[in-house]
MIKOL-530410 format. One record per residue (C-alpha): residue in one letter; x, y, z. Coordinates in steps of 0.001 Angstrom, whole numbers, plus 500000, padded with zeros to 6 digits. Layout:
N
AXYZ;...
***
This chain:
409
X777639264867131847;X774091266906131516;X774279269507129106;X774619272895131211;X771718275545131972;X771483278869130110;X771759282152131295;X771484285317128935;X773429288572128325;X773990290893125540;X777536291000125495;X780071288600126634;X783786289852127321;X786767286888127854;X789329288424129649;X789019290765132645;X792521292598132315;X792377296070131974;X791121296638128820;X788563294411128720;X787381295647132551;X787071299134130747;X784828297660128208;X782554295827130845;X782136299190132882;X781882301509129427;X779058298981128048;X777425298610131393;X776927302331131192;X774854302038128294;X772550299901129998;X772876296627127799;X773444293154130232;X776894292811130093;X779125289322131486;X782411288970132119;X784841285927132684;X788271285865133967;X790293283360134981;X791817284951138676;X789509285851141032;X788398289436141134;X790844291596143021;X793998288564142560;X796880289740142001;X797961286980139769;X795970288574137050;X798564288947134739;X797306292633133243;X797679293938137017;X801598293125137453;X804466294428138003;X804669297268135294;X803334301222135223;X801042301788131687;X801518305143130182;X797774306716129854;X796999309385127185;X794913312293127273;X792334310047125399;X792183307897128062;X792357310010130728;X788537311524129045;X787540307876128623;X788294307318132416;X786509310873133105;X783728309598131466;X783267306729133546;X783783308387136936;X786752306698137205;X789674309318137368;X789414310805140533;X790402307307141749;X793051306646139168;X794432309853139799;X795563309658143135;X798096307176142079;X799231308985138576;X801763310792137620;X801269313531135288;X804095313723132417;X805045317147131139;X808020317065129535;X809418314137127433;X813254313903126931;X814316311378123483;X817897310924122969;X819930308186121561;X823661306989122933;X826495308039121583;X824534311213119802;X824237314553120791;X820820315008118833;X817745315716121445;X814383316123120676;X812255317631123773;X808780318331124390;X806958320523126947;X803375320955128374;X803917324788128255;X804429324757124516;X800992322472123587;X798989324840126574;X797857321282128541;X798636320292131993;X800072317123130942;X801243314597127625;X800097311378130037;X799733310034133052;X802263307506134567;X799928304544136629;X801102301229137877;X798676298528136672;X798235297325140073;X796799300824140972;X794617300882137751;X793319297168137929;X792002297989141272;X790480300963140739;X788428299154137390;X787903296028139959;X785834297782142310;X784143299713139783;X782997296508138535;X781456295282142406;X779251298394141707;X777930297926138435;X775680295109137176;X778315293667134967;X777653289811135585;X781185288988136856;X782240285456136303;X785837284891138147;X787391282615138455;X785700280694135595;X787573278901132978;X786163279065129641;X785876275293127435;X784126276540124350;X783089279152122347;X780537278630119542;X778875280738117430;X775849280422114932;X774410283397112892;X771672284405115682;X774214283960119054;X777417282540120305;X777248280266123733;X780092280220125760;X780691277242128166;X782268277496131162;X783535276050134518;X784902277280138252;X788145276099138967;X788125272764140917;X784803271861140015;X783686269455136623;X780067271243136708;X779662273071132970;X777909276544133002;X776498278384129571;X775970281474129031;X774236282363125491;X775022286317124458;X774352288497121011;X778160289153120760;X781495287349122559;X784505289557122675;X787584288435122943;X789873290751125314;X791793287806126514;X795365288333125073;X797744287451122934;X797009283833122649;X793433284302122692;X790756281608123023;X788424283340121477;X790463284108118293;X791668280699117852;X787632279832118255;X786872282459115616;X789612280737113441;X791026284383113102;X794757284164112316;X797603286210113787;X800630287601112590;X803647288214114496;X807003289053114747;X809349288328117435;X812080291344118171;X814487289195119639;X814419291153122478;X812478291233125930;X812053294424128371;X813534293831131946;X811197296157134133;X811358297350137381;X811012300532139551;X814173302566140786;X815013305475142440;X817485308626141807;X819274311209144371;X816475313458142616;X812731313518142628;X811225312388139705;X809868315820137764;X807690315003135921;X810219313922132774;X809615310788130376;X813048309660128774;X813202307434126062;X817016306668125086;X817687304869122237;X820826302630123091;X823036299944121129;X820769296881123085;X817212298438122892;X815407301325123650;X815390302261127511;X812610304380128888;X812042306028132352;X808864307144133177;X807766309057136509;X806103308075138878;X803458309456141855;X806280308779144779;X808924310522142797;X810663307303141774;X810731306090137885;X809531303146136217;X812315301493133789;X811408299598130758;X815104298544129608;X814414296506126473;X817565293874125351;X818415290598124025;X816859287720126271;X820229286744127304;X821370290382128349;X818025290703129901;X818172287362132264;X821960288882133320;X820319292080134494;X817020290630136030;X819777288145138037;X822557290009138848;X823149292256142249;X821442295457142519;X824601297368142684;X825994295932139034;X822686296143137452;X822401300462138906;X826152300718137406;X825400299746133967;X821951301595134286;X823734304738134901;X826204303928131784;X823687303014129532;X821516305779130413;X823607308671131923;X823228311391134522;X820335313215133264;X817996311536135745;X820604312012138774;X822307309134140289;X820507305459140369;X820466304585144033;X817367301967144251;X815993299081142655;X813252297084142898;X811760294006142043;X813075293318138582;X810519291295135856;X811295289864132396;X808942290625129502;X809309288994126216;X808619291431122985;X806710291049119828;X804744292277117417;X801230290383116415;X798159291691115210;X795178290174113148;X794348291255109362;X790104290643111146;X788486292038113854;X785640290417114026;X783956286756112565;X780506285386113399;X779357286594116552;X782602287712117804;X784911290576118038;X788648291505119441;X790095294461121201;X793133295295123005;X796293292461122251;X794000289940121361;X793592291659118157;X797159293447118046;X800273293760120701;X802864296412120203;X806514297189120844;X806537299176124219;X808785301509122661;X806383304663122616;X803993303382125424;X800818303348123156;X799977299682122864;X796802300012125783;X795981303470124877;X795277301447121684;X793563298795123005;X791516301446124854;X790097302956121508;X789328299439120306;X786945299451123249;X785802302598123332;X784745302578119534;X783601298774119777;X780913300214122796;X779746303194121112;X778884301345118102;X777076298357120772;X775367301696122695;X773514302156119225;X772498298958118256;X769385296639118395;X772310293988118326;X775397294430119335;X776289290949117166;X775103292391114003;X777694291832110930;X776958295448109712;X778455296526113109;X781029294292112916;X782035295519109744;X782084299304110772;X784031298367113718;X786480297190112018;X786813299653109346;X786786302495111931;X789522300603113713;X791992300248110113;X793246303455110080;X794609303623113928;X795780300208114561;X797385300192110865;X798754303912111984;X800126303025115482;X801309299308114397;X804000301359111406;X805054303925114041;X806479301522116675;X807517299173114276;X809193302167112348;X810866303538115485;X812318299895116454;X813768299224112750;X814960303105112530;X816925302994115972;X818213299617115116;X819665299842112328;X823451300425111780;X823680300492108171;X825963303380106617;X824341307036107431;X821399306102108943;X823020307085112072;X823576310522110732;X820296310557109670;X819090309634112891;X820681312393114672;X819649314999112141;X816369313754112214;X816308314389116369;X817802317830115826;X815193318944113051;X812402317539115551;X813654319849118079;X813322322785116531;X809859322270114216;X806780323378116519;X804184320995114121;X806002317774114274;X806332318213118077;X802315319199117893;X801779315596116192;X803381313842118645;X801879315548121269;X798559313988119961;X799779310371119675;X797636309083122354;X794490310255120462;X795880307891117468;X795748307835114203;X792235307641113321;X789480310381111368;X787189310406113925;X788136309753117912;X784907307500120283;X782787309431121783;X784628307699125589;X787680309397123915;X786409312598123865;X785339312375127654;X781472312064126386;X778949308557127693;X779229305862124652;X775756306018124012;X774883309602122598;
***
């Protein structure tokens, strides 16, 4: 086999899901020759970040998404979310938040990811990103001066290179491009996996988020832009394969038990999917050449909705820093990138984890505790102000994308 021909970029992204789309577009903004690779074709709905489930976007991303020109699109489909409803089973303590006591329009937006990767697909056919798909990557290799990444078209033996300043993984949880880095992962599995799937009440979806803490898992509703909610029901894999497999009339009835009446009546279900859940994230961020964002560098509990409003501030910081740079592969920027990332990743990765081990646990009083906890929420105008501003994160300073301004000042 020859050895392949080059071809040059500045940057190039594995994976073509949604956060690492966003990337593409937000460093193609700044000018710099961007690539892409992704292993569906552009616009196939096999890609596995476009699927079945809605994502949860923050007021930081809806900026981000301002920023690129992108929300007008993304909005047609999304469903604002103005009041959020937490409760757990078998309690009476409520915690409640609403849009009229922050002075915003909105906490989030609800948006399937089928809607979302479509609007970021096209938005790639305009830009000059240098879209590679279907392509399957063989190798990544670095040295101190470039990485070269080596890759081929499905069906075909033929070997293409492309030699860039900077790779960056955005391909997942079992990333290539970390295991080329030889940047280890953590994880913990929660022995539980989230059956999701979209239903429908005898009322209109109001613009309400529940999360409900039950004895199985938590169990979320979100709204959606046709009035019907998205369910994220989170259980043990055997509970879960029950309810993705039994008849639509069973799995409404123990919906409506599990969750109650505060949604109206269940009377629709759609196509249900099975999700497994974990916790992983890497101690680095970066090695030689190469940097992570999104759940190639850390995948969260879906519990508060936050793991791609995370991954969306990896990018967002990871392109301002590349907007400001002679090279974007630089170990200086490297390093800052991952020190400005510590704080938020470290912040979001103990909340959800927190929240999961808090509503889990049975041991004597924490119940109680629990419950209290909910009521004192309810009534304390600067804890509800904190959560308000989860989607912003945890860290000192938000991107510049976050704050609705270009990456490159």
């Amino acid at each position: 086999m020859t050895s392949p021909a080059s071809a040059a970029c500045d940057v190039a992204i594995v994976g073509g899901g949604m956060v690492g789309a966003t990337l593409a577009l937000a460093l193609a903004q700044g000018g710099g020759r961007v690539a892409l690779f992704e292993a569906v074709a552009l616009g196939d709905t096999a890609q596995p970040s476009f699927d079945d489930r809605s994502t949860a976007l923050g007021n930081g991303a809806r900026r981000l998404f301002q920023a690129l020109g992108l929300w007008i699109e993304i909005a047609a489909e999304a469903a604002p979310i103005r009041q959020i409803h937490v409760s757990e089973a078998g309690r009476f303590g409520v915690a409640r938040l609403d849009v009229r006591e922050h002075g915003i329009d909105a906490f989030g937006y609800t948006v399937a990811n089928r809607h979302l990767g479509a609007v970021l697909w096209r938005a790639l056919q305009r830009c000059a990103v240098q879209v590679h798909a279907p392509a399957r990557v063989q190798q990544v290799s670095t040295s101190a001066t470039s990485a070269v990444i080596d890759y081929a078209h499905p069906g075909s033996e033929a070997l293409h290179r492309v030699e860039a300043r900077l790779v960056v993984g955005a391909d997942g949880v079992h990333s290539q491009v970390r295991q080329a880095a030889g940047i280890s992962v953590e994880a913990h599995d929660y022995g539980q996996q989230a059956l999701v799937a979209n239903v429908r009440t005898d009322r209109i979806a109001d613009g309400i988020a529940y999360e409900r803490f039950t004895a199985s898992g938590p169990l979320a509703l979100l709204p959606l832009f046709d009035g019907s909610y998205t369910v994220v029901w989170c259980c043990a894999p055997e509970a879960a394969s029950l309810l993705r497999d039994a008849p639509d009339e069973q799995v409404l009835a123990r919906l409506q038990a599990d969750f109650g009446w505060r949604a109206g009546g269940f009377t629709r279900l759609g196509k249900r999917s099975l999700y497994p859940l974990s916790l992983s994230y890497t101690q680095a961020l970066s090695a030689t050449r190469i940097a992570l964002v999104g759940n190639a560098a850390q995948a969260l509990h879906p519990v508060a909705a936050q793991g791609f409003n995370l991954g969306l501030r990896d990018a967002a910081t990871l392109a301002e820093l590349v907007a400001a740079a002679d090279d974007p592969g630089d170990p200086v920027l490297l390093t800052t990138y991952a020190r400005r990332r510590a704080d938020d990743r470290r912040g979001m990765m103990r909340f959800t984890d927190g929240l999961i081990r808090l509503f889990g646990s049975s041991r004597p009083g924490v119940p109680t505790l629990r419950n209290l906890g909910l009521l004192l929420f309810d009534v304390t105008p600067a804890a509800k102000q904190a959560l308000s501003r989860l989607s912003f994160g945890f860290g000192r300073s938000l991107p510049r994308l976050i704050r609705g301004l270009p990456a490159r000042a």
